[in-house]
C-alpha positions as CSV (number, residue, x, y, z in Angstrom):
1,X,77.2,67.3,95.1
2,X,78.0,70.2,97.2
3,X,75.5,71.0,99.9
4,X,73.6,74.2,98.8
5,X,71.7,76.2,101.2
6,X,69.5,79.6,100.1
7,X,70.2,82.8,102.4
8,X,67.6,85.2,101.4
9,X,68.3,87.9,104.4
10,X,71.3,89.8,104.6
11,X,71.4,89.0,108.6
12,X,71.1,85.2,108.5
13,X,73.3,84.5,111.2
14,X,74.4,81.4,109.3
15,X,76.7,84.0,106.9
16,X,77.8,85.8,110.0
17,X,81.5,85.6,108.9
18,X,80.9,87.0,105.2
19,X,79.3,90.0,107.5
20,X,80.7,93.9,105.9
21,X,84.0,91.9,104.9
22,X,86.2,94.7,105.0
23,X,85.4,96.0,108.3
24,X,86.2,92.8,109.4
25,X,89.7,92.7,107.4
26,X,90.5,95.3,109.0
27,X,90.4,93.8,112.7
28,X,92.1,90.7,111.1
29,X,90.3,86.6,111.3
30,X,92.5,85.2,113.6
31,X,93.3,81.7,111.7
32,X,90.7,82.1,109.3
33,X,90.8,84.2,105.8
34,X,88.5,85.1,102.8
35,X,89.4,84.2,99.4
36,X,87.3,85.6,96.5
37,X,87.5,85.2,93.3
38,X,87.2,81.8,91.1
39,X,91.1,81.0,90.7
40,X,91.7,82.1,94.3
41,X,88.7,79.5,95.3
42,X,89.7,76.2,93.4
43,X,93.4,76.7,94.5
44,X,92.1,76.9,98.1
45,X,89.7,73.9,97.1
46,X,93.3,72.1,96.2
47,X,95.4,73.4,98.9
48,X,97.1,70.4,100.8
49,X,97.5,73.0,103.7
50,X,94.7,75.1,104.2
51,X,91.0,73.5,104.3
52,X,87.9,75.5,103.1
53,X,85.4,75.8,106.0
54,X,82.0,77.4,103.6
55,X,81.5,79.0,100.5
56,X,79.5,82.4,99.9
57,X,78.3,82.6,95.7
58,X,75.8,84.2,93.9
59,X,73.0,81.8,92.5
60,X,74.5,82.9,88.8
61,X,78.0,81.2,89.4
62,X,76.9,77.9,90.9
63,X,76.6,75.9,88.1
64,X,80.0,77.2,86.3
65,X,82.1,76.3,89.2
66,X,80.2,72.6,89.6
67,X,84.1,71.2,88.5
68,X,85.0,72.9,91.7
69,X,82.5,72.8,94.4
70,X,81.7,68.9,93.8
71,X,85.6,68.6,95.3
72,X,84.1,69.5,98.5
73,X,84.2,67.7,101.4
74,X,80.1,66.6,102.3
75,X,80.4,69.2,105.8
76,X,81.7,72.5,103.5
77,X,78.1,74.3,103.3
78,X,77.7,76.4,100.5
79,X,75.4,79.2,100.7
80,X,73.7,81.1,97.7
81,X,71.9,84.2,97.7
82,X,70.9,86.2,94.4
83,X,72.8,89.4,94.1
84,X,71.4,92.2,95.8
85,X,71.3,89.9,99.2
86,X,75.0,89.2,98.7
87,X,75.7,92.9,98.3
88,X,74.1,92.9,101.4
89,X,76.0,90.5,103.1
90,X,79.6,92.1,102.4
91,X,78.6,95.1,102.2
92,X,79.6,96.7,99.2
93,X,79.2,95.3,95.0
94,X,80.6,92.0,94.8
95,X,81.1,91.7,91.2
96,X,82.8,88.3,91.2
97,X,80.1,86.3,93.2
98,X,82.5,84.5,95.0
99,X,83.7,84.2,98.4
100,X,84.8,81.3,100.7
101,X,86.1,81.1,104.6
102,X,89.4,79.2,104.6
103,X,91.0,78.0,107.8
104,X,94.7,78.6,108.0
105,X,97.2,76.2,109.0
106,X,99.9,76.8,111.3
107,X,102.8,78.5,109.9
108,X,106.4,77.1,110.8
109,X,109.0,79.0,112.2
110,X,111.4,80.7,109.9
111,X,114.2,78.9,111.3
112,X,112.1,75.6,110.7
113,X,111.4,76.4,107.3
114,X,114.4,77.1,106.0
115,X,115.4,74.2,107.3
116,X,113.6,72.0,104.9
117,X,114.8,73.7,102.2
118,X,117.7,71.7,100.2
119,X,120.4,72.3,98.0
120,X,120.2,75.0,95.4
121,X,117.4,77.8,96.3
122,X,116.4,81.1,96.2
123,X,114.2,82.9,99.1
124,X,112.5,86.2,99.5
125,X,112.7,88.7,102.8
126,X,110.4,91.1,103.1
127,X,110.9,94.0,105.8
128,X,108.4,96.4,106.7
129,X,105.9,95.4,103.5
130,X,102.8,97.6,104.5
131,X,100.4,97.4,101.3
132,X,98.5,94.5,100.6
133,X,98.8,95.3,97.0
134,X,102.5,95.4,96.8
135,X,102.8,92.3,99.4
136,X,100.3,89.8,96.9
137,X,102.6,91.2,93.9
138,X,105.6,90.0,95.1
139,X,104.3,86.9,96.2
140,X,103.0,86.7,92.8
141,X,106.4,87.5,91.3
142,X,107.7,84.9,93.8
143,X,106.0,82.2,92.4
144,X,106.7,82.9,88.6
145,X,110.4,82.7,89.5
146,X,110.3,79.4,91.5
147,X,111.3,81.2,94.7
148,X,110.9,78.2,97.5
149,X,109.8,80.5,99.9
150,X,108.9,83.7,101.4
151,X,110.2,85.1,104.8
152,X,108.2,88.0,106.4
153,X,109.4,90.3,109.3
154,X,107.2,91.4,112.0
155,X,106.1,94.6,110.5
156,X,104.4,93.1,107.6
157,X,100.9,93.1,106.2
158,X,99.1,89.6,107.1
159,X,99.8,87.8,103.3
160,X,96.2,85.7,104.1
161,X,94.7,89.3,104.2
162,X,91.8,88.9,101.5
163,X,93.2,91.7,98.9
164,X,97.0,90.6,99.1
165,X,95.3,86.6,98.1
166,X,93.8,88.3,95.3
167,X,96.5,90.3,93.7
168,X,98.7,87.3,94.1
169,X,96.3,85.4,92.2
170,X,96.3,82.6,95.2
171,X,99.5,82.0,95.8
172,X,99.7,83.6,99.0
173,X,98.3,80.3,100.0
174,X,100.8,78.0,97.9
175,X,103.8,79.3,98.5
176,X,105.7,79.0,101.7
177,X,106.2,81.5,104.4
178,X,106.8,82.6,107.7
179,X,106.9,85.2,110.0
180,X,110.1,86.5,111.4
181,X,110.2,87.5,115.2
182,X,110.8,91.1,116.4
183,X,114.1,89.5,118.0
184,X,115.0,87.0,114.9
185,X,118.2,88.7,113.5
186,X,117.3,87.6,109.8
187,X,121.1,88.4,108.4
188,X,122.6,85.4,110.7
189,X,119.7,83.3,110.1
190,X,120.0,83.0,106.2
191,X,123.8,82.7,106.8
192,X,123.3,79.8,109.5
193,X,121.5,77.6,106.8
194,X,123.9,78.5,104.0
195,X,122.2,81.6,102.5
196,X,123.7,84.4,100.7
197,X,122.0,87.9,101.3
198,X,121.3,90.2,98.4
199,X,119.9,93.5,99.5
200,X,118.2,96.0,97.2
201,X,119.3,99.5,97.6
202,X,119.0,102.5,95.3
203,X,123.1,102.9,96.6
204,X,124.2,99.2,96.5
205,X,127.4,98.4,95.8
206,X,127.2,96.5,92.8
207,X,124.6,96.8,90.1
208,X,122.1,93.8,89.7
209,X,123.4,93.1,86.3
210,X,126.9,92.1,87.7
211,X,126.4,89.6,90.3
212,X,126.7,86.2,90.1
213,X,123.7,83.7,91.3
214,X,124.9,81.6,94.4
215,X,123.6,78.2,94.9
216,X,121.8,79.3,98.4
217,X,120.4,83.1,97.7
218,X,117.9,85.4,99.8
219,X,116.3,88.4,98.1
220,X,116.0,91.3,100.7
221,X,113.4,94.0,100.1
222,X,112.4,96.2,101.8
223,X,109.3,99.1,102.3
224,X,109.0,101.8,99.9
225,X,111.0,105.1,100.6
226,X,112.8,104.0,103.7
227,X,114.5,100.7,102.4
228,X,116.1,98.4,104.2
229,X,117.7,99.2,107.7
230,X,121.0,100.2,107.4
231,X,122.5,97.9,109.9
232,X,121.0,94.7,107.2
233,X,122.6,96.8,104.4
234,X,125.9,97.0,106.5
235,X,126.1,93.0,106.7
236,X,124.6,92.1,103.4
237,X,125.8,92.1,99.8
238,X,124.1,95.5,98.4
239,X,122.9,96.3,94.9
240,X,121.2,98.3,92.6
241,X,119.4,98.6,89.4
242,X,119.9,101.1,87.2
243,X,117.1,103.8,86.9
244,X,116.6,106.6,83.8
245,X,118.6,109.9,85.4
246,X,116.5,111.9,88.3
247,X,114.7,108.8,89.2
248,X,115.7,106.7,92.5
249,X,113.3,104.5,93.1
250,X,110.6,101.3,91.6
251,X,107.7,99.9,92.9
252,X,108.8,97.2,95.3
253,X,106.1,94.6,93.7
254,X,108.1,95.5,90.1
255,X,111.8,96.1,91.8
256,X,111.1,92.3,92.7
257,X,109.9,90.9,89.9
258,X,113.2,92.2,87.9
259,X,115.4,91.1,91.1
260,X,114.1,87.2,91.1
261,X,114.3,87.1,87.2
262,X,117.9,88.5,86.8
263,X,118.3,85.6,89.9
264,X,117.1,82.8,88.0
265,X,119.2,83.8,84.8
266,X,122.0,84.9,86.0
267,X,125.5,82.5,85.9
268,X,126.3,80.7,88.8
269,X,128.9,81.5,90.9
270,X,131.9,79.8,90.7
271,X,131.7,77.1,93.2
């Protein structure tokens, strides 16, 4: 049985890291990270990586999640409060009633991780990837597709930032990543474990339809209007997806969902 314990003021220094949650995304947790939500909680309950440090819920959701919580380890305190003293605590509605603090683990180095990945794969590079929204759709999309893992450069929003875990439906916290360096040249890193680049630009060279899946592939997108650098364009293979006439651009969350299915289905290249 998990071990429950009442907050009934909103100041309870106990809670202290639940404290007007967003102002405190903002400023970022350090190796720490909120998940809400009940899918978000039982995969961080599961997680082999990440450990859950205490749980926030409303008295009303306590019993439904019982399958979960009674996975907890006997020093994971759970604290409930009615409602109105959890509104309190965060600091605006929180309609789902649940919040935990997770505890990060320590992310490998993108030469590292790629590394450990065998044989046939596919990878996703994100570059300059500003909205938490867009960031927990692609890793969503990621996921669906089998992608093996996720490569983030320096300008990226944090992916354990607690609405990109949400719209990614957890797997921010499943699937593996790392950050990129400001002086990693990611181009000759994917080529130096056996990588082929395929960069998404309104002007690429060959449409998306046309190219052939190789056995080691990295997805390359990059931020909304910009795009990718042109000096990664210059070294990469380029391509495009056809749009409706007069428009140039998609959602980068959408642009990679089509990108890692058309990956996954299309032919192999000829070896």
């Amino acid at each position: 049985m998990p071990n429950l314990i009442r907050i009934t003021d909103p100041a309870d220094p106990r809670i202290a890291a639940y404290s007007q949650v967003r102002e405190r995304d903002l400023v970022g947790r350090d190796d720490h990270f909120i998940a809400e939500g009940e899918v978000v909680l039982q995969t961080l309950v599961q997680s082999e990586r990440h450990q859950p440090v205490s749980l926030l819920l409303d008295e009303k959701r306590v019993d439904g999640l019982a399958a979960i919580t009674d996975r907890l380890a006997d020093d994971v305190p759970v604290y409930v409060a009615n409602q109105a003293v959890l509104d309190g605590i965060v600091g605006f509605h929180i309609h789902r009633g649940i919040l935990a603090l997770g505890h990060r683990a320590p992310a490998p180095s993108a030469d590292a991780l790629l590394a450990g990945i065998e044989g046939r794969a596919l990878v996703v590079v994100l570059m300059g990837i500003s909205n938490h929204d867009n960031l927990g759709g692609i890793f969503r999309n990621a996921a669906a597709f089998g992608a093996d893992a996720i490569l983030l450069d320096a300008q990226c929003c944090d992916p354990f930032y607690r609405k990109a875990i949400r719209v990614s439906v957890g797997n921010t916290l499943t699937l593996p990543h790392a950050k990129l360096a400001l002086s990693d040249d990611v181009v000759a890193l994917l080529e130096k474990h056996g990588f082929t680049a395929v960069s998404l630009s309104p002007n690429g060279a060959y449409r998306l339809a046309e190219v052939k899946r190789p056995s080691r592939v990295a997805a390359l997108l990059g931020t909304e209007g910009p795009g990718l650098d042109a000096a990664v364009l210059a070294r990469t293979l380029t391509v495009r997806i056809p749009m409706a006439s007069g428009v140039d651009s998609l959602n980068v969350a959408t642009t990679s969902g089509i990108v890692l299915h058309q990956l996954t289905q299309a032919a192999p290249e000829a070896e």
